[in-house]
N, CA, C and O atoms as a MOPAC input file, in Angstrom:
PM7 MOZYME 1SCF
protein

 N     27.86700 1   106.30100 1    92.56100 1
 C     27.94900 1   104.94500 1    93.07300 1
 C     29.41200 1   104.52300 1    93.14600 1
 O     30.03700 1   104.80100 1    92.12300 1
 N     30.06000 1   103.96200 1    94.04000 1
 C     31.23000 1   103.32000 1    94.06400 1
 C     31.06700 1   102.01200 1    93.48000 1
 O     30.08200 1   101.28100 1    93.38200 1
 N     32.61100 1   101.85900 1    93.01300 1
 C     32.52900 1   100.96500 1    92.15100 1
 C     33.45000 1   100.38700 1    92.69400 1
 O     34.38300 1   100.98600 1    93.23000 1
 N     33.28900 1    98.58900 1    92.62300 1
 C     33.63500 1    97.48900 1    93.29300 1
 C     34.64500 1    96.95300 1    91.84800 1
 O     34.54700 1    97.31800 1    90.67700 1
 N     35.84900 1    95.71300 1    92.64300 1
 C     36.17100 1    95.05300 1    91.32100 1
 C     35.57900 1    93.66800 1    91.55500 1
 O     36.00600 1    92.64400 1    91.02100 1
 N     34.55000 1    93.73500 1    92.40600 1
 C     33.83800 1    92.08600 1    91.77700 1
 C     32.25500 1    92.82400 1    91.73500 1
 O     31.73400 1    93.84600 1    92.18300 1
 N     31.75200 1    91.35600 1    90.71300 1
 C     30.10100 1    91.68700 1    90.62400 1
 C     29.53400 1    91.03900 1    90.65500 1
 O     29.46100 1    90.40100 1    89.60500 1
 N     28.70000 1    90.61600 1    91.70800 1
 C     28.00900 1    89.68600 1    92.10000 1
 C     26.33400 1    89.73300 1    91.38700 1
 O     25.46300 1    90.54600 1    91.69600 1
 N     26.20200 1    88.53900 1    90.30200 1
 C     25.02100 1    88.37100 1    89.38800 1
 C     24.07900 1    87.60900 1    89.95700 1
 O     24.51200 1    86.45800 1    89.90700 1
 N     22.95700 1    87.62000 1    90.50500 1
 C     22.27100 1    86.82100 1    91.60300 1
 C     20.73700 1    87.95700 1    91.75200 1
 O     20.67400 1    89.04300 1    92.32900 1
 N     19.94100 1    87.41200 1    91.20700 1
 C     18.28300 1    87.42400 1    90.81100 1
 C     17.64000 1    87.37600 1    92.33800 1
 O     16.80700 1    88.17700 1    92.76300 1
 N     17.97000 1    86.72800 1    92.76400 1
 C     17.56300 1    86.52700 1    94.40600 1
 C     18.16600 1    87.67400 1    95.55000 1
 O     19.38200 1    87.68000 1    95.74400 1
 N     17.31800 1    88.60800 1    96.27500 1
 C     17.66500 1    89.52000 1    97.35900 1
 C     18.64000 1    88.44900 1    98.46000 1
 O     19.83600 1    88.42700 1    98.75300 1
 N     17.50700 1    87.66000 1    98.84600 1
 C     18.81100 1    87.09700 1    99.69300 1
 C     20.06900 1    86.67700 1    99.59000 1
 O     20.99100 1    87.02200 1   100.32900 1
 N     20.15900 1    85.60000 1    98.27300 1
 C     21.58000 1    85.17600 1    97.47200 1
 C     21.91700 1    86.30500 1    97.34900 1
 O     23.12000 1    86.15800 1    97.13400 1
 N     21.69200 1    87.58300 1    97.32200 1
 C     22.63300 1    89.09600 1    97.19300 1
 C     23.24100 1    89.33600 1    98.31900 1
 O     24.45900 1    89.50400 1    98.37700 1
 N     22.48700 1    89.37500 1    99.30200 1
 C     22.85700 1    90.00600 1   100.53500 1
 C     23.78900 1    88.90400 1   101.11200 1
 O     24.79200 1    89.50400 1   101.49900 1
 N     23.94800 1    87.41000 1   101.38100 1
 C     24.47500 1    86.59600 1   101.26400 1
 C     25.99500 1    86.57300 1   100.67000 1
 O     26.90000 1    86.87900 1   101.44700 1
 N     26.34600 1    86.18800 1    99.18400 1
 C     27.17300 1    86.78700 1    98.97800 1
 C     28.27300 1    87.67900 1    99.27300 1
 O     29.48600 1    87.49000 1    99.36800 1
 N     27.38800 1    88.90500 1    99.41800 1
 C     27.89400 1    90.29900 1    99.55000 1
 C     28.40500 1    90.31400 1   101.27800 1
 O     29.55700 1    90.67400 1   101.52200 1
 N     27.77000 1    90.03500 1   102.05800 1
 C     28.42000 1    89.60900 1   103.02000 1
 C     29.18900 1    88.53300 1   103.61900 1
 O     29.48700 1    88.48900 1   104.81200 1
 N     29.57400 1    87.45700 1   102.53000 1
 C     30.99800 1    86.83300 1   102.98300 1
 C     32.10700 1    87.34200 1   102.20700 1
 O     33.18800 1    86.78100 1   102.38100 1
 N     32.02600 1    88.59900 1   101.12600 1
 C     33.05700 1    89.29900 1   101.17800 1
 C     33.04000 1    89.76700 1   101.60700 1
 O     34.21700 1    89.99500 1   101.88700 1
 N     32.21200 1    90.60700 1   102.32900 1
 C     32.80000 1    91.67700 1   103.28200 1
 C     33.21800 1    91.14700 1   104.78000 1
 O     33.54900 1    91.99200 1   105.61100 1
 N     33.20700 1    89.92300 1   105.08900 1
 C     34.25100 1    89.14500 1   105.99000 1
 C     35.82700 1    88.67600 1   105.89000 1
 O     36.61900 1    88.12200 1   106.65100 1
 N     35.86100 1    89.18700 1   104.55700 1
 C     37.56200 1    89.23800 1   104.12700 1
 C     37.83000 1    90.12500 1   103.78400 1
 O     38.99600 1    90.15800 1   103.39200 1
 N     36.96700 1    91.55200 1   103.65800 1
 C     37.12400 1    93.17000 1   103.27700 1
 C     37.38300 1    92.88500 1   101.68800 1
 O     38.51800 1    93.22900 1   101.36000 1
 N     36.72000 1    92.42100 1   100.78700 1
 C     35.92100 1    92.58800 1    99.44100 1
 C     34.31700 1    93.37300 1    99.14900 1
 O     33.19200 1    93.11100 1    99.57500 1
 N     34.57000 1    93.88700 1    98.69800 1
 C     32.91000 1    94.41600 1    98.27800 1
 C     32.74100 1    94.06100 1    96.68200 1
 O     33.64900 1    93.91300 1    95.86400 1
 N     31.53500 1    93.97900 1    96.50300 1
 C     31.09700 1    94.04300 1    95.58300 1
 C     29.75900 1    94.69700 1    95.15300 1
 O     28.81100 1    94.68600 1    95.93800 1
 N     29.62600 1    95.41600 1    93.61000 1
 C     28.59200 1    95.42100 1    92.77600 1
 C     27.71100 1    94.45900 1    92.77100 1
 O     28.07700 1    93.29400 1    92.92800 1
 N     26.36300 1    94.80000 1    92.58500 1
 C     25.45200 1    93.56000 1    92.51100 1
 C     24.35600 1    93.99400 1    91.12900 1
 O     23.84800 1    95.09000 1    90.89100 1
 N     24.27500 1    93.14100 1    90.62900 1
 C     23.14200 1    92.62700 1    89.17700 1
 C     22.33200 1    91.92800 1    89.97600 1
 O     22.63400 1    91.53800 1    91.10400 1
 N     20.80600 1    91.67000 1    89.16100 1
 C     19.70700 1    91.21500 1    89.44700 1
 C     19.66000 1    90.32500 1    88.57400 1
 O     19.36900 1    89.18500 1    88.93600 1
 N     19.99000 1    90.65500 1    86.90500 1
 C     20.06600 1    89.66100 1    85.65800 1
 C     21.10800 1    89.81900 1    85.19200 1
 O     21.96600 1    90.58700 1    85.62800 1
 N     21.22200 1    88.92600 1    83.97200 1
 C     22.68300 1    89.30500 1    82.90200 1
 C     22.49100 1    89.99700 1    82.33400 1
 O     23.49600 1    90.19100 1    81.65000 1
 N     21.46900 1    90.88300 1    81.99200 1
 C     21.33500 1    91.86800 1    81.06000 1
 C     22.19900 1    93.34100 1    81.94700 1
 O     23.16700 1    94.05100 1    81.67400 1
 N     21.44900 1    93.27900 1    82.81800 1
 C     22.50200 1    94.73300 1    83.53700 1
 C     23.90400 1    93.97600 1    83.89700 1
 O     24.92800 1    94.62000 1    84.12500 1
 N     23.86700 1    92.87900 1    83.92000 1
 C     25.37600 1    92.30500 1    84.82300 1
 C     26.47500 1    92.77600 1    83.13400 1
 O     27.53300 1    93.40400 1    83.16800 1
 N     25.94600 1    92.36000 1    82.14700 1
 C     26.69800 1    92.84400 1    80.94200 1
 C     26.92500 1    94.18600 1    80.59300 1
 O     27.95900 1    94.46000 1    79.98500 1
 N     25.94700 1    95.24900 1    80.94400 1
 C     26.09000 1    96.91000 1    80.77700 1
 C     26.98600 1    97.03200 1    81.90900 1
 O     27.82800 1    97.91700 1    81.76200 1
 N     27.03100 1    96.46600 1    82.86500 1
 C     27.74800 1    96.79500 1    83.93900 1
 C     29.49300 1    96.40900 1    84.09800 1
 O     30.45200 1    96.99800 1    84.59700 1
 N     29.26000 1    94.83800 1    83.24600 1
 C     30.71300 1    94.59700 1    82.73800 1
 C     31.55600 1    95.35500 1    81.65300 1
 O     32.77700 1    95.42100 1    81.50500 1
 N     30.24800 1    96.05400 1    80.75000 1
 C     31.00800 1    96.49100 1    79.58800 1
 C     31.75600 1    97.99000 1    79.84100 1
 O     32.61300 1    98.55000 1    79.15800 1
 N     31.02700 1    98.45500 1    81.21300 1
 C     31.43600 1    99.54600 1    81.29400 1
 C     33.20400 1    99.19700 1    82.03000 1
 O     33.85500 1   100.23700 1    81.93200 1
 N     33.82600 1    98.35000 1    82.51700 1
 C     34.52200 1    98.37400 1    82.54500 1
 C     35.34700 1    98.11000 1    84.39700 1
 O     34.63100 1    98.59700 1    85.27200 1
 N     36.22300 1    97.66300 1    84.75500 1
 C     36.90700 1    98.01400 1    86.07700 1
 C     36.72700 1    96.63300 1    86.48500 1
 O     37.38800 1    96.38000 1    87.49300 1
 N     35.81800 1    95.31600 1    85.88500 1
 C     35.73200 1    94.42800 1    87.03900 1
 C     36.49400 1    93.11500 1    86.97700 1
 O     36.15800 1    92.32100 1    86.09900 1
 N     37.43000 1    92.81100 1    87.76200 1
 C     38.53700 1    91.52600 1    88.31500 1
 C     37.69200 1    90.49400 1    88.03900 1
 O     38.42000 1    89.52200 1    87.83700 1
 N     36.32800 1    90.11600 1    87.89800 1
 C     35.23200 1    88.86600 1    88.08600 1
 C     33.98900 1    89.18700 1    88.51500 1
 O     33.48800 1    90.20600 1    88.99100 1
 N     33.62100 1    88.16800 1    88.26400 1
 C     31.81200 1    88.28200 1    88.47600 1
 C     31.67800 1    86.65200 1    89.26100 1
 O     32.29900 1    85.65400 1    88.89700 1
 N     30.73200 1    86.72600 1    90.36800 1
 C     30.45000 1    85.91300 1    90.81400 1
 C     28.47000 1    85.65000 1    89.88700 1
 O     27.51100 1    86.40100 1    90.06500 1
 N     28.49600 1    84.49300 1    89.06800 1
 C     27.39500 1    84.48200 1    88.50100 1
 C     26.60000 1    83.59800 1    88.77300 1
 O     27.08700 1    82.48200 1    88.95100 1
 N     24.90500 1    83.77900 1    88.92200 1
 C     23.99900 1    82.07800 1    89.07100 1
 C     23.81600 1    81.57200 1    88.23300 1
 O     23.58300 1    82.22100 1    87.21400 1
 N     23.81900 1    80.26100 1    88.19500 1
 C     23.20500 1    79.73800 1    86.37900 1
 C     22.12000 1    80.09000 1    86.35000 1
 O     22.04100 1    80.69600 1    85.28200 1
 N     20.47700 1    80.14700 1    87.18000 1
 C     19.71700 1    80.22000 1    86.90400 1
 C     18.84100 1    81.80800 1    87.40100 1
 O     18.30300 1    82.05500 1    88.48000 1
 N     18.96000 1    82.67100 1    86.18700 1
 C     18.71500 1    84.39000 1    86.58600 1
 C     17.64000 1    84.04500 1    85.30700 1
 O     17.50200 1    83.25500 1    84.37400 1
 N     16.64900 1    85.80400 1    86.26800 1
 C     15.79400 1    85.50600 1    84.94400 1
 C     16.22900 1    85.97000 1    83.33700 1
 O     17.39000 1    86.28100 1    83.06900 1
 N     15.41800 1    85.97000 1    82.58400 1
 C     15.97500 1    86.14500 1    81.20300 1
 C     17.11500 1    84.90000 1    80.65600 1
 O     16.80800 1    83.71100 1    80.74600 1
 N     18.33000 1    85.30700 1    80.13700 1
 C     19.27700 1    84.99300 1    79.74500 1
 C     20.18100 1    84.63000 1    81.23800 1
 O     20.29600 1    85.38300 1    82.20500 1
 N     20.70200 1    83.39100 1    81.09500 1
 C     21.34700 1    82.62800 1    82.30900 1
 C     22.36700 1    82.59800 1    82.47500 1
 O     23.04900 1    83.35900 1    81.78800 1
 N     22.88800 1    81.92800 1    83.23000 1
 C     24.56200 1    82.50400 1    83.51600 1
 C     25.36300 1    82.27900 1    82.79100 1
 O     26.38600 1    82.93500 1    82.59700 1
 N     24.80400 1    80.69100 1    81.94500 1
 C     25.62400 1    80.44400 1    80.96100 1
 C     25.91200 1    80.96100 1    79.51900 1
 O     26.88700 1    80.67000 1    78.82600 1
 N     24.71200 1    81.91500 1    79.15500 1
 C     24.74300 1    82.77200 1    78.50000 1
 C     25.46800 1    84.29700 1    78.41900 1
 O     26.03000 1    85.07600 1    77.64900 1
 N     24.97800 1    84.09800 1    79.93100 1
 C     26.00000 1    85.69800 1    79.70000 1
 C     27.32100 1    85.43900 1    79.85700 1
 O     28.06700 1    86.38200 1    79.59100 1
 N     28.12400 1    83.80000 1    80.43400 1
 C     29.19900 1    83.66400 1    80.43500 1
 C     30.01300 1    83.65400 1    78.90400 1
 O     31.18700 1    83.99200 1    78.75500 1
 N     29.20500 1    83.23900 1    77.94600 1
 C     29.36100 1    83.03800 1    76.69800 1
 C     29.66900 1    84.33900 1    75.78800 1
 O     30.44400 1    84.36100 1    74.83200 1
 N     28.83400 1    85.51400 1    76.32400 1
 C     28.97900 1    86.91200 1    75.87800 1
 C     29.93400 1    87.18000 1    76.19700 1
 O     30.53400 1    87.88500 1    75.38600 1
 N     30.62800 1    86.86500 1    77.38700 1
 C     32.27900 1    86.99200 1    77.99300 1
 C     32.90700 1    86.81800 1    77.48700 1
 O     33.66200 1    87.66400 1    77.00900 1
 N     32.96900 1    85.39100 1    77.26100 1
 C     34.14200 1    84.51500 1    76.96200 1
 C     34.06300 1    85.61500 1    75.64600 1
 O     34.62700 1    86.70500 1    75.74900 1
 N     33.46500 1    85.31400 1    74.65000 1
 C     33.33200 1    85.86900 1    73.32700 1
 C     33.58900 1    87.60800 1    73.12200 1
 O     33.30900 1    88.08700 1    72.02400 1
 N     34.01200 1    88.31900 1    73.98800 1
 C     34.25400 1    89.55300 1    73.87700 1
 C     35.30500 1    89.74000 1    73.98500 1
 O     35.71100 1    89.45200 1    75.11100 1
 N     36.18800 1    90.19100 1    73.18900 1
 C     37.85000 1    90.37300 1    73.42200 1
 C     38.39900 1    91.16200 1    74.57100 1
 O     39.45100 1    91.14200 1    75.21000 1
 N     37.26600 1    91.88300 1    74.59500 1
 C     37.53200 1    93.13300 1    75.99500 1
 C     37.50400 1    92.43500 1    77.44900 1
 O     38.31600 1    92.71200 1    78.33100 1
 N     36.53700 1    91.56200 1    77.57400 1
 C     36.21900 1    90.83200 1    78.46700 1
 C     36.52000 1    89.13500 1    78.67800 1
 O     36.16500 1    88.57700 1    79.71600 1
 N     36.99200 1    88.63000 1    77.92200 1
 C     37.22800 1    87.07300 1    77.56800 1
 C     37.95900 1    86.83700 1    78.84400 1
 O     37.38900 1    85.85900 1    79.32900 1
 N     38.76700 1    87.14800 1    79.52600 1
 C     39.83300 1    86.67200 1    80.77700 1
 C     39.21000 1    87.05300 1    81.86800 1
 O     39.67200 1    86.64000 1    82.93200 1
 N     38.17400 1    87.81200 1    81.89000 1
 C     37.57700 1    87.91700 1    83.08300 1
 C     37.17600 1    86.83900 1    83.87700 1
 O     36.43500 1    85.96900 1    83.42000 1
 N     37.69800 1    86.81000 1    85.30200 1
 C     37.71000 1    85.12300 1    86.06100 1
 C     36.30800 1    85.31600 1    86.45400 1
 O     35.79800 1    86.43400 1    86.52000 1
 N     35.69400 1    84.23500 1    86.71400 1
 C     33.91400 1    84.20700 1    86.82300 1
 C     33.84500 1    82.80300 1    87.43400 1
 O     34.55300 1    81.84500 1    87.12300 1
 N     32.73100 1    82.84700 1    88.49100 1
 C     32.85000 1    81.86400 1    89.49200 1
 C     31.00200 1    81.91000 1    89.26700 1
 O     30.16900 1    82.78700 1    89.49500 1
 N     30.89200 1    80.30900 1    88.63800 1
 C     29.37200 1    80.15700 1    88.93100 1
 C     28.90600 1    79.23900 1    90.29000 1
 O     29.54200 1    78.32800 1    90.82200 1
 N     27.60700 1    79.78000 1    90.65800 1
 C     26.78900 1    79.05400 1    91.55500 1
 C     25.57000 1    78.97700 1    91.38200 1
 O     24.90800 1    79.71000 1    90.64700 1
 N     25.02200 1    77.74200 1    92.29800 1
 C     23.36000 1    77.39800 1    91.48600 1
 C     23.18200 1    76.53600 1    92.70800 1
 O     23.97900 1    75.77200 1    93.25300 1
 N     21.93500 1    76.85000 1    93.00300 1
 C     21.06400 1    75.71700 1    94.38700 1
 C     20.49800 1    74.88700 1    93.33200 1
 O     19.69100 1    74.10200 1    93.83100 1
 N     20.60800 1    74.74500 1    92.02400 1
 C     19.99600 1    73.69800 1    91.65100 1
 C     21.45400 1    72.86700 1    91.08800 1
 O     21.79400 1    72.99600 1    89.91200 1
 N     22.11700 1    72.16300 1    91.88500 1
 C     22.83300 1    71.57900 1    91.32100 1
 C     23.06700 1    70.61700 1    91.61200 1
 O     22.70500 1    70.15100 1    92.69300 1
 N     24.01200 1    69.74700 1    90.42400 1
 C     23.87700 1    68.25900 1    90.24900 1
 C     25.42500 1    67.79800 1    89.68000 1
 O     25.86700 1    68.71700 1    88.99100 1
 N     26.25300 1    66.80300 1    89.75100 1
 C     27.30900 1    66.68700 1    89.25300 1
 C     27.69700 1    67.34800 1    88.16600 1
 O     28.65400 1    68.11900 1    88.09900 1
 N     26.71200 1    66.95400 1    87.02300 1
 C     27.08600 1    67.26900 1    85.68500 1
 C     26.74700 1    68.71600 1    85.45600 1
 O     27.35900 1    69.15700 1    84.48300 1
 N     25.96900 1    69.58900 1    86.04100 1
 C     26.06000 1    70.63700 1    86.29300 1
 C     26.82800 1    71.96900 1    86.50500 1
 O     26.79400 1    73.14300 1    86.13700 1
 N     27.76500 1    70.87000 1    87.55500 1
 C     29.38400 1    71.55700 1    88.18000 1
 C     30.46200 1    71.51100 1    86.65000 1
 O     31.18300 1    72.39000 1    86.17800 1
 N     30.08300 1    69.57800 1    86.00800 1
 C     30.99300 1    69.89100 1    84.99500 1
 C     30.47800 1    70.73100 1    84.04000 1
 O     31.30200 1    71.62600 1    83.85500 1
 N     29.72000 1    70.84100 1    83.49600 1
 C     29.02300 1    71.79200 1    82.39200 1
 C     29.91800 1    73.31500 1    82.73600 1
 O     30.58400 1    73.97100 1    81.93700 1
 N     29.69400 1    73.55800 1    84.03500 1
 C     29.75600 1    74.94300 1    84.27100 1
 C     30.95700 1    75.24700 1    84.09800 1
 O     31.35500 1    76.30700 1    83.61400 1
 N     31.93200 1    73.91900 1    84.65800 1
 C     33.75400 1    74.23000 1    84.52500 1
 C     34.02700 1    74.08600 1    83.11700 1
 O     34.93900 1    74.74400 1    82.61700 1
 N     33.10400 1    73.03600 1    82.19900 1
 C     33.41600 1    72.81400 1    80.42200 1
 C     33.15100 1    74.09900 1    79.96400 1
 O     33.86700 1    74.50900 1    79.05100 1
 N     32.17300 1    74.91000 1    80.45200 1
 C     31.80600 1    76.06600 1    79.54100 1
 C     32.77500 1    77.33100 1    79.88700 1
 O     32.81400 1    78.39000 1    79.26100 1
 N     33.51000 1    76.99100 1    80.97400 1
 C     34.58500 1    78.30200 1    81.05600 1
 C     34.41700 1    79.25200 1    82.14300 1
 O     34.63600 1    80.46300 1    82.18000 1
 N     34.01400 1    78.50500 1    82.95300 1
 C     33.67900 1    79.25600 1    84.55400 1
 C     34.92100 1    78.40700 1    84.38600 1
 O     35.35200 1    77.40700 1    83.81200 1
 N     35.43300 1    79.93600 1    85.69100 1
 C     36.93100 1    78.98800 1    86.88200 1
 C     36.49700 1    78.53100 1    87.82900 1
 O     37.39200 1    78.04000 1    88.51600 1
 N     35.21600 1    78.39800 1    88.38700 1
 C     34.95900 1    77.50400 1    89.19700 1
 C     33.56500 1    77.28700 1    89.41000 1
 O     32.72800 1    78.02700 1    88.89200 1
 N     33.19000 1    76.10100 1    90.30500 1
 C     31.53800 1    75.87900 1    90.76000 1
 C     31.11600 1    76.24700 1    91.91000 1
 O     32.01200 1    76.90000 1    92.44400 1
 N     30.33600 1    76.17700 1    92.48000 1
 C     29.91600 1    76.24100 1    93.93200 1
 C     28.31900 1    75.87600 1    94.12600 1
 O     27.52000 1    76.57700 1    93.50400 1
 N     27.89400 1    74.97900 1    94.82800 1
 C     26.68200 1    74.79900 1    95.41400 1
 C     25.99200 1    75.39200 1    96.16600 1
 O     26.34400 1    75.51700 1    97.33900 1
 N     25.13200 1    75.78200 1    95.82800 1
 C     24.28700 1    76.79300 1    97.40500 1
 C     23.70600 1    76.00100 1    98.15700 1
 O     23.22700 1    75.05300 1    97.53400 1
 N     23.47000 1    75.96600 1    99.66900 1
 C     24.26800 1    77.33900 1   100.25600 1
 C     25.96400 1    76.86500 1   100.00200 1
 O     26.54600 1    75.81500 1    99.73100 1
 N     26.26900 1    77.98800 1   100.20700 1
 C     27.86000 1    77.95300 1    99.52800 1
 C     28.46300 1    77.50400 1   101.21800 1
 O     27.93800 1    77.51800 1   102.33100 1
 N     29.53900 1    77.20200 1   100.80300 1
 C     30.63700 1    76.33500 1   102.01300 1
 C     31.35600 1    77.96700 1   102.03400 1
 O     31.96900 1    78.52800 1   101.12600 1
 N     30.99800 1    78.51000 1   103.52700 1
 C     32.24600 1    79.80900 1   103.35200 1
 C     33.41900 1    79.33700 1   103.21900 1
 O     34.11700 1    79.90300 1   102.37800 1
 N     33.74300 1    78.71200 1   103.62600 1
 C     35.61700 1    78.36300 1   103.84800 1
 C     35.70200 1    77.99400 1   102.11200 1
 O     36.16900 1    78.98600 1   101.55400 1
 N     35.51700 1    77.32200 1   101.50200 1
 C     35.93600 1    76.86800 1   100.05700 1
 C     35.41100 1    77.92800 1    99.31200 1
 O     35.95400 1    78.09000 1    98.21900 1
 N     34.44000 1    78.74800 1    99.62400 1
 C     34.51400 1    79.83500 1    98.57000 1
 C     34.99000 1    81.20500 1    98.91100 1
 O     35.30900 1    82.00600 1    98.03200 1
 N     35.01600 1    81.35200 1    99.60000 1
 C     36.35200 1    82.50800 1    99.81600 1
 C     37.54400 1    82.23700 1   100.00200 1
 O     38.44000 1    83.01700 1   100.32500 1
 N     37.61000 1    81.10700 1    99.80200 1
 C     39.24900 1    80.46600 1    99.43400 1
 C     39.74000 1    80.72700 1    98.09300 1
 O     40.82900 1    81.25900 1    97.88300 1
 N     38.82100 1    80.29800 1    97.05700 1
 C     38.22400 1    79.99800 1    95.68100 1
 C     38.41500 1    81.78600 1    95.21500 1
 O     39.25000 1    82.10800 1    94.37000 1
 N     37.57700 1    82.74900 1    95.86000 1
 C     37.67100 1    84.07100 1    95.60900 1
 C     39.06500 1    84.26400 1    95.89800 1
 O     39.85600 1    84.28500 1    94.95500 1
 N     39.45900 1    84.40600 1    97.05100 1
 C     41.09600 1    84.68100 1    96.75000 1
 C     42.18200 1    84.09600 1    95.63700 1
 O     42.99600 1    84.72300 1    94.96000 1
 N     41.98500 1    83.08800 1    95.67100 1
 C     43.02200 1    82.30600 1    94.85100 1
 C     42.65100 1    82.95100 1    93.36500 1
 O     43.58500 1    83.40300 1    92.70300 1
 N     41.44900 1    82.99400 1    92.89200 1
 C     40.69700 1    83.32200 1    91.38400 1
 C     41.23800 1    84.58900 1    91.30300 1
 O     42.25500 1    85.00500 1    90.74900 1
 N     40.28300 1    85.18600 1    92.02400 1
 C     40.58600 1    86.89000 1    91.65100 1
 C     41.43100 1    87.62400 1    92.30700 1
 O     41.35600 1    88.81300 1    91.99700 1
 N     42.49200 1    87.28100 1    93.38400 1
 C     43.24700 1    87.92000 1    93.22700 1
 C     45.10800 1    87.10500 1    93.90600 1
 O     45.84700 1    87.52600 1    94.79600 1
 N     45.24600 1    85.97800 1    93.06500 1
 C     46.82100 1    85.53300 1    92.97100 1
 C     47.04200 1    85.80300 1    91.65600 1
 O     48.15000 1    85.59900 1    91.16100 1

């Protein structure tokens, strides 16, 4: 398997395919997770610039596995960009208080989030 330096965490086929194709409109690819449980075997193994994560995956949620992040010395600086169709002001702040570098609403605004991806993961 080739290996990408972003990883896109997103439970939903379409939110995958989605995603995955507005990086590849700026020539980014990415890895893709279904939950945080593989999105974490997949981080721990190593190579990835960020994770694009949903708050709401099954099992353990984004904000959880953001927390396993933050909390891993190996992984703590890893830049991570959450998104959620269920969202609400305090939502966005929660997500920026808990240590995402950024929010995004679905459907996502291409122009502000591949703005957001450049600037995050790679200035």
């Amino acid at each position: 398997m080739t290996r990408y330096p972003l990883l896109i965490v997103e439970d939903d086929p379409d939110g995958q395919e989605l995603v995955a194709r507005l990086l590849k409109q700026v020539n980014r690819e990415a890895d893709i997770a279904a939950n945080a449980e593989d999105a974490w075997a997949m981080l721990r193994s190593g190579g990835y610039v960020g994770a694009i994560i949903d708050l709401a995956l099954p099992g353990q949620d984004g904000f959880q596995l953001l927390n396993a992040i933050r909390n891993d010395p190996e992984l703590a600086n890893l830049h991570c960009i959450a998104m959620s169709a269920y969202h609400t002001p305090r939502l966005k702040v929660d997500a920026l208080d808990s240590g995402f570098n950024a929010f995004f609403p679905k459907p996502l605004n291409r122009t502000l989030f591949l703005g957001a991806v450049e600037d995050i993961f790679w200035q």
